[in-house]
Backbone as JSON Lines, residues from 0, in Angstrom:
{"i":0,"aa":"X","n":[164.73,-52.03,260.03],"ca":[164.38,-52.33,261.39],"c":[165.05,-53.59,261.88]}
{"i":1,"aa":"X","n":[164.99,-54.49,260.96],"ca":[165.7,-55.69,261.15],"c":[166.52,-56.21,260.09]}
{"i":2,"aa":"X","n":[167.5,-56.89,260.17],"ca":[168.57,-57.78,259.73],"c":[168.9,-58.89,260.25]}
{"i":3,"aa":"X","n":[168.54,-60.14,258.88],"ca":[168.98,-61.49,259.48],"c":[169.93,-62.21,258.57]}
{"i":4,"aa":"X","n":[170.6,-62.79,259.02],"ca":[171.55,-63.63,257.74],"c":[172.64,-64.54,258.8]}
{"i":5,"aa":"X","n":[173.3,-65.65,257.74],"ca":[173.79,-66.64,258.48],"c":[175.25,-65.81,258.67]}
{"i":6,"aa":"X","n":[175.71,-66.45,259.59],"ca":[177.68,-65.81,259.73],"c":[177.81,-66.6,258.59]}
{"i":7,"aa":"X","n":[178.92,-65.67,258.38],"ca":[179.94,-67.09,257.32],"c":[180.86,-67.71,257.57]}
{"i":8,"aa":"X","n":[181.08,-68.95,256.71],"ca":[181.34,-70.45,257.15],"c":[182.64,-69.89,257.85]}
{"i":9,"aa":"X","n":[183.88,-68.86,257.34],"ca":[184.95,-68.99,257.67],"c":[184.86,-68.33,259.19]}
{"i":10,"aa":"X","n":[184.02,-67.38,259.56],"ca":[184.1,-66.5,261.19],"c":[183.83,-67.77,261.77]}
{"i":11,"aa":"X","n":[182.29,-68.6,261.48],"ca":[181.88,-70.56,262.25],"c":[182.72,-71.18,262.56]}
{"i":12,"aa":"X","n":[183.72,-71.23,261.62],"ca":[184.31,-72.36,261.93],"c":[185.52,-72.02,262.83]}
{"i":13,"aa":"X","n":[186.17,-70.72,262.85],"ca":[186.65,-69.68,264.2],"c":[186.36,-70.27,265.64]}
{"i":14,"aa":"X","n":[185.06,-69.92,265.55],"ca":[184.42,-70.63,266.81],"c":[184.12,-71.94,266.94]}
{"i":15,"aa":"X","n":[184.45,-72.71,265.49],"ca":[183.9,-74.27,265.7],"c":[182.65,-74.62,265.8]}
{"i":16,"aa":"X","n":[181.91,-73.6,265.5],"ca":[180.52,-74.47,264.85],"c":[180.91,-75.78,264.34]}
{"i":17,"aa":"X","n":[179.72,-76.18,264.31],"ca":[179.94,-77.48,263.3],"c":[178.23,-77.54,262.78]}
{"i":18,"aa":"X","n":[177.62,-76.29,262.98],"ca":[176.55,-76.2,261.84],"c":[176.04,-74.94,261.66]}
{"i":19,"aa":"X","n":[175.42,-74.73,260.92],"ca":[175.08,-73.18,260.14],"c":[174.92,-72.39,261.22]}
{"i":20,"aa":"X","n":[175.25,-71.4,261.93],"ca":[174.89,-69.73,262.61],"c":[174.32,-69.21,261.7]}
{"i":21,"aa":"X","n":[173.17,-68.58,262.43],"ca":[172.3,-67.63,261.89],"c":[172.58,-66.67,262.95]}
{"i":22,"aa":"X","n":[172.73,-65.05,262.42],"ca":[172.33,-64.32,263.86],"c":[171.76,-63.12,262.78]}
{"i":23,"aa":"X","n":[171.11,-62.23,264.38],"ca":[170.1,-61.15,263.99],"c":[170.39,-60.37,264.63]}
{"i":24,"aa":"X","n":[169.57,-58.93,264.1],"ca":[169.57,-57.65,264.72],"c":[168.51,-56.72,264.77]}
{"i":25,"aa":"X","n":[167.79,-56.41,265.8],"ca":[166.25,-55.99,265.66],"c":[166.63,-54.67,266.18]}
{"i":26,"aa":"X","n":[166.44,-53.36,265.66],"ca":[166.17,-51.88,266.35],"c":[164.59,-51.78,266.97]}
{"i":27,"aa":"X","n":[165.06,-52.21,268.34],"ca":[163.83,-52.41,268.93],"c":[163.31,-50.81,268.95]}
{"i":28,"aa":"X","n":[163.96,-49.73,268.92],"ca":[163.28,-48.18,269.28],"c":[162.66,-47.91,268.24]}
{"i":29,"aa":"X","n":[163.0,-48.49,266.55],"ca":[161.78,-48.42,265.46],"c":[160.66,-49.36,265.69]}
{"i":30,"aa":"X","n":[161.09,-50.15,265.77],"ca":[159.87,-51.53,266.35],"c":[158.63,-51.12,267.52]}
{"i":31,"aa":"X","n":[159.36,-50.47,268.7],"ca":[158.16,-49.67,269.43],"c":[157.36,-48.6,269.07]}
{"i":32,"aa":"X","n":[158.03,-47.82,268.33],"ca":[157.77,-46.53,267.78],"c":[156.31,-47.11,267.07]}
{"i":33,"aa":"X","n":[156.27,-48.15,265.97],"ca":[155.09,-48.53,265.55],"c":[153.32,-48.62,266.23]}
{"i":34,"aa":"X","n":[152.55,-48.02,264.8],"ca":[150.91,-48.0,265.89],"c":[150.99,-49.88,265.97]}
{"i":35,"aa":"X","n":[150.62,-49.67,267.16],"ca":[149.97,-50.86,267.4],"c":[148.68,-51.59,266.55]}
{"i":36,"aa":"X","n":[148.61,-53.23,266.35],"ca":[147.28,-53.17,265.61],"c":[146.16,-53.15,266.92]}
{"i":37,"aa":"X","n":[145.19,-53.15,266.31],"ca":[144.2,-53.44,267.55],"c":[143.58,-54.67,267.58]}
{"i":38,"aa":"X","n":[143.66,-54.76,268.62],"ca":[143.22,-56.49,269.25],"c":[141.89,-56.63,268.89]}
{"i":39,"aa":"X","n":[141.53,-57.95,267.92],"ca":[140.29,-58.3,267.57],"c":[139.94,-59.49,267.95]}
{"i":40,"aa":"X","n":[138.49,-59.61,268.5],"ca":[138.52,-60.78,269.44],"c":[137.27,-60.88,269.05]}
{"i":41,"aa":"X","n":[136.49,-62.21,268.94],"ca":[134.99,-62.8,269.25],"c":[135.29,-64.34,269.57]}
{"i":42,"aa":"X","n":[134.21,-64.53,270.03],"ca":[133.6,-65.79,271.0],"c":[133.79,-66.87,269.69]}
{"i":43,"aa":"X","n":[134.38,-68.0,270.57],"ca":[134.83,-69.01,269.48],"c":[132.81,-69.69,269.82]}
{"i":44,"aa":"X","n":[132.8,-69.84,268.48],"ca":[131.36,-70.81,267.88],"c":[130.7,-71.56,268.71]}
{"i":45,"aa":"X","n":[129.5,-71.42,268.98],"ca":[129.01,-72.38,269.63],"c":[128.21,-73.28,268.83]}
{"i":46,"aa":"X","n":[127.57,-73.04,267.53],"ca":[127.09,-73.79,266.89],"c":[127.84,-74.53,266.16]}
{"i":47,"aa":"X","n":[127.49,-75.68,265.51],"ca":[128.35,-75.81,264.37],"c":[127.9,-75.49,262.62]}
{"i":48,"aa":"X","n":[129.52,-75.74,261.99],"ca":[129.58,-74.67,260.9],"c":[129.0,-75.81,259.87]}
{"i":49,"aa":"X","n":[128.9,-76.02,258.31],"ca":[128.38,-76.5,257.19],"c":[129.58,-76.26,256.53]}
{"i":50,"aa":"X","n":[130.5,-77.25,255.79],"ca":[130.86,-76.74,255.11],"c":[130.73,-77.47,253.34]}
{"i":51,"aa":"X","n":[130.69,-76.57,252.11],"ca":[130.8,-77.51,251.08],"c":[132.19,-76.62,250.44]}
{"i":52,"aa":"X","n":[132.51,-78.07,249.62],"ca":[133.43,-77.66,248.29],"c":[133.32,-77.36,246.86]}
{"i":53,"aa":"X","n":[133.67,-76.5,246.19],"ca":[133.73,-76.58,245.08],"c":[135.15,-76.56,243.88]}
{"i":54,"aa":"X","n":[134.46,-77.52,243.09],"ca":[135.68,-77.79,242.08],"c":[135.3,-77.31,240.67]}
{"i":55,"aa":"X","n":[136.32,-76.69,240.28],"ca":[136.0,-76.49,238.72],"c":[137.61,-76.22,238.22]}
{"i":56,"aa":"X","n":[137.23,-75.84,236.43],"ca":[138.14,-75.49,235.57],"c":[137.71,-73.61,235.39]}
{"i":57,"aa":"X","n":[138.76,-73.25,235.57],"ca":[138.75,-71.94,235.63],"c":[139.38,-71.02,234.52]}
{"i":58,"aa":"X","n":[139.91,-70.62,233.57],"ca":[140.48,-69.74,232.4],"c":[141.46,-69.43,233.57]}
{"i":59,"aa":"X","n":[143.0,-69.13,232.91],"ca":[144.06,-68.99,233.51],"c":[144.21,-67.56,234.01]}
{"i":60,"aa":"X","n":[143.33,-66.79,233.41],"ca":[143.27,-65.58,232.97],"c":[143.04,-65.15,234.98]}
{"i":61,"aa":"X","n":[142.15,-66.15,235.02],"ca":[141.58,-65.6,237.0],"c":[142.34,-66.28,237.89]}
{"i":62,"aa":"X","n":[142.42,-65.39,238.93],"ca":[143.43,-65.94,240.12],"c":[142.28,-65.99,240.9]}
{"i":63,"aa":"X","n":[142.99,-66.85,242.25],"ca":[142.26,-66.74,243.53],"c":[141.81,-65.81,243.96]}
{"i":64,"aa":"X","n":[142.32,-64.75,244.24],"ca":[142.43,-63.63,244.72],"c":[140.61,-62.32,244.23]}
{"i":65,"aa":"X","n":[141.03,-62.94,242.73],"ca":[139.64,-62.45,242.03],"c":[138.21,-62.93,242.5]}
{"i":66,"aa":"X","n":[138.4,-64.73,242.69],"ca":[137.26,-65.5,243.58],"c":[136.79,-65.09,244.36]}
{"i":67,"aa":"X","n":[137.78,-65.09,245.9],"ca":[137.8,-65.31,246.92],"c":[136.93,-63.8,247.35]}
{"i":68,"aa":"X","n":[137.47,-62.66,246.17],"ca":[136.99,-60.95,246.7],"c":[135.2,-61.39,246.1]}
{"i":69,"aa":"X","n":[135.1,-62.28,245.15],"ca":[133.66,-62.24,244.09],"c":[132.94,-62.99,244.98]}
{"i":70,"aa":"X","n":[132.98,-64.15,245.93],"ca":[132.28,-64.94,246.79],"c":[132.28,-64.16,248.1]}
{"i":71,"aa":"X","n":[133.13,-63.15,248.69],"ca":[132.76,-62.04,249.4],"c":[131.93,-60.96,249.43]}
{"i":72,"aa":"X","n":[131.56,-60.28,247.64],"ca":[131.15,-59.82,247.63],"c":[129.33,-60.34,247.09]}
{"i":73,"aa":"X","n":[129.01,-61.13,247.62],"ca":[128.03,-61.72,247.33],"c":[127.07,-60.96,248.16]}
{"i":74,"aa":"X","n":[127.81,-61.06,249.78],"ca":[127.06,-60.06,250.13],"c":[126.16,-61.57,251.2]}
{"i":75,"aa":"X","n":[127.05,-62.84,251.19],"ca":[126.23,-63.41,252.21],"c":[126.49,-63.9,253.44]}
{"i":76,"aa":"X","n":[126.03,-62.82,254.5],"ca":[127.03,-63.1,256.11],"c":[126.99,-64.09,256.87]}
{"i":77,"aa":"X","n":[126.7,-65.43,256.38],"ca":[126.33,-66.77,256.67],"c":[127.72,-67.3,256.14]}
{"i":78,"aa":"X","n":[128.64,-66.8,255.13],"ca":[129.57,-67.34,255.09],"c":[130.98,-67.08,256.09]}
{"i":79,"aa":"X","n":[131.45,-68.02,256.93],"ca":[132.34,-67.75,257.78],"c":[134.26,-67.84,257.2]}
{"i":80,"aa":"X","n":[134.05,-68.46,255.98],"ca":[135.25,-68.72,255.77],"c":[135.49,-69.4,254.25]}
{"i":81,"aa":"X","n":[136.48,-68.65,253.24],"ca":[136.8,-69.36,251.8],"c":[138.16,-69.57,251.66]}
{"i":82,"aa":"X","n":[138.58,-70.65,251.5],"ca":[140.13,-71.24,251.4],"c":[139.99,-72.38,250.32]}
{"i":83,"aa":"X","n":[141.06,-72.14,249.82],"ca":[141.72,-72.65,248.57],"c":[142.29,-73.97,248.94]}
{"i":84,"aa":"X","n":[141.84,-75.2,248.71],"ca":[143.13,-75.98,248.96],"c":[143.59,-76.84,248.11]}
{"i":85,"aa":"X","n":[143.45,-76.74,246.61],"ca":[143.51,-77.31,245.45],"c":[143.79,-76.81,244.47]}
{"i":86,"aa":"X","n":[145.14,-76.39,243.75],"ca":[145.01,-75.98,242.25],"c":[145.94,-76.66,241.52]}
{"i":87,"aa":"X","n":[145.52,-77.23,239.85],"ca":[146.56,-77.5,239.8],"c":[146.94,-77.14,238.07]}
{"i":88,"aa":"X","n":[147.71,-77.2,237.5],"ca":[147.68,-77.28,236.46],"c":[149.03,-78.22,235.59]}
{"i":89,"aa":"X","n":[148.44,-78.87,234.36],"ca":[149.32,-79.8,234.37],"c":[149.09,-79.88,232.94]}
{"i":90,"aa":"X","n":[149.89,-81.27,231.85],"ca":[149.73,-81.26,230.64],"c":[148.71,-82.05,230.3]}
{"i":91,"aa":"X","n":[148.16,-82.88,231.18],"ca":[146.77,-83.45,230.62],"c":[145.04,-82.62,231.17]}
{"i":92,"aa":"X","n":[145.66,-81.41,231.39],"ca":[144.41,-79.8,231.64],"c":[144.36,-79.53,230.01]}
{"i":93,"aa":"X","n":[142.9,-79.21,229.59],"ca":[143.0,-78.06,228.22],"c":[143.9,-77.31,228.33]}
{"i":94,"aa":"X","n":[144.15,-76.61,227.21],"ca":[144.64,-75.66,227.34],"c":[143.99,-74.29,227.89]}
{"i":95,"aa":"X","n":[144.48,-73.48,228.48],"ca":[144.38,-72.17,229.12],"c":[143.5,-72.01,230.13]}
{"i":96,"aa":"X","n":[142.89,-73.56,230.79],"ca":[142.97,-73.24,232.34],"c":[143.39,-74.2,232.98]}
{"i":97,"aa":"X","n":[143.05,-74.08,233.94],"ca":[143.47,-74.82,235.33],"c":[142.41,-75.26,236.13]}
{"i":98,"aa":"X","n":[142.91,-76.46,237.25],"ca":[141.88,-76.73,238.26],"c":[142.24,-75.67,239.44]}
{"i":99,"aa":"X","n":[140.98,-75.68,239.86],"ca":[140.75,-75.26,241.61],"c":[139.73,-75.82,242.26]}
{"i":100,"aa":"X","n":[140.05,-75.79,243.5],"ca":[139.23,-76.5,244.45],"c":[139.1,-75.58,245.67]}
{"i":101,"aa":"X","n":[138.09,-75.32,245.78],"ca":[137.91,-74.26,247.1],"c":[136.74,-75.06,248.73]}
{"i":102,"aa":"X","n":[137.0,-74.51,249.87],"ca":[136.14,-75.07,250.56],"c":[135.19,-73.39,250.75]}
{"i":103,"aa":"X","n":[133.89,-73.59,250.83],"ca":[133.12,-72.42,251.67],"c":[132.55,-72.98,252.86]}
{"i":104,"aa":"X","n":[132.81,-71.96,254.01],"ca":[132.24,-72.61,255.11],"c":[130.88,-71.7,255.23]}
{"i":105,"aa":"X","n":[129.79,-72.22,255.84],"ca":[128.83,-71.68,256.24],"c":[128.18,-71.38,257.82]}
{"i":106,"aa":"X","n":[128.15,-70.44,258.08],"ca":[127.62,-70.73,260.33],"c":[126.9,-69.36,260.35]}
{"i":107,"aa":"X","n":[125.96,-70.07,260.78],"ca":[124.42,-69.1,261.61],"c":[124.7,-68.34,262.23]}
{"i":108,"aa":"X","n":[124.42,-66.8,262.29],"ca":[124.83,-66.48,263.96],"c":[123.63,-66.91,264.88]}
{"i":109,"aa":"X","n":[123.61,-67.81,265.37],"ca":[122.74,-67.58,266.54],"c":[122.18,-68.98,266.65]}
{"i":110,"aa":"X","n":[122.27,-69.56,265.66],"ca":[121.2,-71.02,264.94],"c":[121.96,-71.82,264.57]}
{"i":111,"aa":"X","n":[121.14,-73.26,264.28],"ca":[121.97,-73.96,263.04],"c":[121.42,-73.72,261.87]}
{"i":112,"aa":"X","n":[122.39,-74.02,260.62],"ca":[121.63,-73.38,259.8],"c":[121.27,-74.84,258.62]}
{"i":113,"aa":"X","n":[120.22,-74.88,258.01],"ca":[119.63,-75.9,258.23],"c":[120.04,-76.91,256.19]}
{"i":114,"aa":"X","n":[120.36,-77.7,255.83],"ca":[120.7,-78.19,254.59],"c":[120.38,-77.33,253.76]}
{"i":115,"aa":"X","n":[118.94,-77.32,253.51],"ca":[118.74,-76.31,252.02],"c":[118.7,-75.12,252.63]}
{"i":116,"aa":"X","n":[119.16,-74.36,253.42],"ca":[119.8,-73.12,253.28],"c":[121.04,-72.85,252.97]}
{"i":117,"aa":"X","n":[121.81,-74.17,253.54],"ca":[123.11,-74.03,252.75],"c":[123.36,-74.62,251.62]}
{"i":118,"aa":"X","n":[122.56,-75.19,250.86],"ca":[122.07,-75.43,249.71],"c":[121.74,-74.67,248.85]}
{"i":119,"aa":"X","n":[120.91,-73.69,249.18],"ca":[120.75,-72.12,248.3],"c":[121.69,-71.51,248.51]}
{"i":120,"aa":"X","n":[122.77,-71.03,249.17],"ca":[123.81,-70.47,249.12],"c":[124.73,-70.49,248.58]}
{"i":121,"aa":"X","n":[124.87,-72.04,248.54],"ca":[125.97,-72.5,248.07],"c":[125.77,-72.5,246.68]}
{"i":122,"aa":"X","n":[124.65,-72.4,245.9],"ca":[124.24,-72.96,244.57],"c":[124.54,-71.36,244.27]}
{"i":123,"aa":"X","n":[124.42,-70.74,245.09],"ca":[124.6,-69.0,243.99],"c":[126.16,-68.92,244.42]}
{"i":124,"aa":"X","n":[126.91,-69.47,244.99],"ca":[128.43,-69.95,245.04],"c":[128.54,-70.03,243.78]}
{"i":125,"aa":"X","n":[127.93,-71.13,243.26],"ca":[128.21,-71.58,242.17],"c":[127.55,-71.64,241.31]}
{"i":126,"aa":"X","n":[127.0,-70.65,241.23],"ca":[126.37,-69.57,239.86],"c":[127.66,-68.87,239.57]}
{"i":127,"aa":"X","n":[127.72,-68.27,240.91],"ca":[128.54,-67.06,240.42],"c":[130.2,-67.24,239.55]}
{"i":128,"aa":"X","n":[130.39,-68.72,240.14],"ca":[132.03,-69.0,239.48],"c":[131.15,-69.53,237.74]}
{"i":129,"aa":"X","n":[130.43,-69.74,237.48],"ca":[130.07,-70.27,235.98],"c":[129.63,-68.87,235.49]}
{"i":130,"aa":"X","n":[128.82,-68.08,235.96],"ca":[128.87,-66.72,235.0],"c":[129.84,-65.89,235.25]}
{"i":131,"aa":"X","n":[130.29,-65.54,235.95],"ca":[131.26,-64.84,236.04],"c":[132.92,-65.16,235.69]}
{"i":132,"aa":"X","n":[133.21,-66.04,236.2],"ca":[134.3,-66.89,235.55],"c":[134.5,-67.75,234.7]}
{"i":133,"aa":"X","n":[133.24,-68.1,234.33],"ca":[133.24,-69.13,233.04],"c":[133.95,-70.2,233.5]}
{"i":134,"aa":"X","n":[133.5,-70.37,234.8],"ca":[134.23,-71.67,235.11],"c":[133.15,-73.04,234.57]}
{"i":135,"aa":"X","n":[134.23,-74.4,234.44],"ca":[133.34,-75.67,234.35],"c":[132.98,-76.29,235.71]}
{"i":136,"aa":"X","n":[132.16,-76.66,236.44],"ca":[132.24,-77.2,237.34],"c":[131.97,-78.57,237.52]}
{"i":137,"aa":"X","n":[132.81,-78.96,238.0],"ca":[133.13,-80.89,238.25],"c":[132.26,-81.36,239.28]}
């Protein structure tokens, strides 16, 4: 459908560039041809959200990806949002895992939602990464 790549240096310098060309080519009649997605829309927040972090050591063995589906499937619709913004692994880690650091956000529909509710939530957050992942948590 598409093709992108730089000219090369010798056609550039033809024309006297004097820095990298890039050019492209889009078949816009495959590009339309495509279903459309459908437009998803809700009302930006009026309350505000809670958010906590959690840190632990995780077995190398689990990715994000495994988390992120296991704290979804918890099954608790108070959570608005799970992002990663910490991993690391290095030579002063045990061996065979790694750190991660995740944020969970929490928001009411309708309410605020009040400390120790996001306090109980968050604590079966983090149940679930120690039995299930055998994570350590920091």
């Amino acid at each position: 459908m598409a093709r992108f790549g730089r000219l090369h240096p010798h056609v550039a310098s033809l024309y006297k560039f004097r820095q990298p060309v890039y050019v492209g080519e889009v078949e816009f009649q495959k590009l339309l041809a495509l279903e459309a997605d459908r437009v998803r829309y809700s009302a930006l927040p009026r309350l505000p959200a809670s958010s906590r972090d959690v840190s632990m050591l995780v077995p190398d063995a689990v990715s994000w990806g495994d988390i992120e589906k296991a704290v979804g499937d918890l099954g608790i619709s108070e959570i608005a949002s799970v992002r990663v913004f910490d991993t690391y692994k290095g030579r002063e880690m045990p061996e065979g895992v790694h750190s991660l650091a995740f944020r969970v956000t929490y928001r009411g529909d309708g309410r605020t939602l009040t400390d120790e509710e996001v306090a109980e939530m968050h604590d079966r957050v983090r149940e679930l990464m120690k039995q299930r992942f055998r994570a350590e948590l920091r």
